[in-house]
C-alpha positions in Angstrom: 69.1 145.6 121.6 69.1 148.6 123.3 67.5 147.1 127.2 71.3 145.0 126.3 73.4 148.4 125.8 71.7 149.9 128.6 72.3 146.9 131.3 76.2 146.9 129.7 76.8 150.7 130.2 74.8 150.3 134.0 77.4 147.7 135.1 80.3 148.6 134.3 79.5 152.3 135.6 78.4 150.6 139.1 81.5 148.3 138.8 84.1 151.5 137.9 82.4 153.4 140.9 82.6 150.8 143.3 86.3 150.1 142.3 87.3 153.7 142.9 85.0 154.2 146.0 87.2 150.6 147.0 90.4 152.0 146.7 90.2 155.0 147.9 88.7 154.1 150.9 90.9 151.2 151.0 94.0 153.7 151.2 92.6 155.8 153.8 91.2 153.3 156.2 92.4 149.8 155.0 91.2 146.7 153.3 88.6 145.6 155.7 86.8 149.1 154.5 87.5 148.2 150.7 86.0 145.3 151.1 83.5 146.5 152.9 82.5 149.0 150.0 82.9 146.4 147.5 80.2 144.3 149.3 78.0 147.2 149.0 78.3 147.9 145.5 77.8 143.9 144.4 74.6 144.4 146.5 73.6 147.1 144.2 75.0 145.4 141.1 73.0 142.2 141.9 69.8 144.2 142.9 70.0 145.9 139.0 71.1 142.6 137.5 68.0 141.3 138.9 65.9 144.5 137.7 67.6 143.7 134.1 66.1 140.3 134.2 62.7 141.1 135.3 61.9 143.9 132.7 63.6 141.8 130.1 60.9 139.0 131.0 57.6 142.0 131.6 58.4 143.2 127.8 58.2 139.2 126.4 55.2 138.7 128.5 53.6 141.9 128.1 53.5 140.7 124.5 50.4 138.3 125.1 49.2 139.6 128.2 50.2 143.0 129.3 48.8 142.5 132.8 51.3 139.8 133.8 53.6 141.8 132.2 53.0 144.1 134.9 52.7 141.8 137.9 56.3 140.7 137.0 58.0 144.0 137.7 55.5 144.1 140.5 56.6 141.2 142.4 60.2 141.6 141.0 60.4 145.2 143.0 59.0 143.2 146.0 61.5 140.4 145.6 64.6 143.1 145.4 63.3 145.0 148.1 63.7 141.5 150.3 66.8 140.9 148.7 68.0 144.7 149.7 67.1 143.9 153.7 68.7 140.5 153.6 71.9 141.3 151.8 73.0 144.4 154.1 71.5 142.1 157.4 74.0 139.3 156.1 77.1 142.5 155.4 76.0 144.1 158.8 74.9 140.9 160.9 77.1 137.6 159.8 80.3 139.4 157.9 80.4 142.3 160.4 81.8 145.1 157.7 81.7 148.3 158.3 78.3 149.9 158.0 79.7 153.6 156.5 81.7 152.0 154.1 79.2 149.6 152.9 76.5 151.9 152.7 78.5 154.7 150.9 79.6 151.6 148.2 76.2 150.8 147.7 74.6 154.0 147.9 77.4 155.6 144.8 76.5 152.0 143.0 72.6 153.3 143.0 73.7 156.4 142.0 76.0 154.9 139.2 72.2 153.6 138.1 70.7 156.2 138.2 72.6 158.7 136.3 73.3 156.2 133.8 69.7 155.0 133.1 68.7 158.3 133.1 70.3 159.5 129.8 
């Protein structure tokens, strides 16, 4: 199934970006950094996980009703966008990582997605 191949390819490129972003950062400013890049990039990792899912169930619904279909990846966007806020408020607020680090993991994870899906 090709949405299958695509997902595959997506996360291990976010996972192989994050791991070098990790430990390269992790060399030049410790492993409170890493791990702060690593938190970034399993919020981007969970945010496309949860993108897989959702256009996996529009295309079954869309089937029989291609207006639900719809409304899924509607209210799935919504949902991710929450997701996004409270993820990097829990990173920022409760585990008090490094913003630069966990932004620059999550930001190369998106761009892992995007280059990836894009082909």
């Amino acid at each position: 199934m090709k949405v299958e191949q695509l997902a595959r390819r997506l996360l291990i490129a976010q996972l192989g970006l994050t791991a070098v972003l990790a430990l390269g950062w992790g060399v030049y400013s410790g492993y409170l950094d890493a791990i702060a890049v690593v938190y970034g990039g399993m919020v981007s990792i969970v945010l496309a996980w949860m993108h897989k899912r959702g256009v996996r169930k529009a295309q079954e619904r869309s089937l029989h009703d291609p207006k639900a279909g719809m409304l899924i990846l509607y209210v799935g966007a919504v949902l991710r966008f929450v997701l996004l806020i409270v993820l990097l408020g829990v990173g920022f607020g409760l585990l008090k990582l490094s913003p630069h680090p966990m932004l620059a993991g999550f930001v190369l994870a998106q761009l892992g997605f995007l280059f990836v899906a894009r082909r």
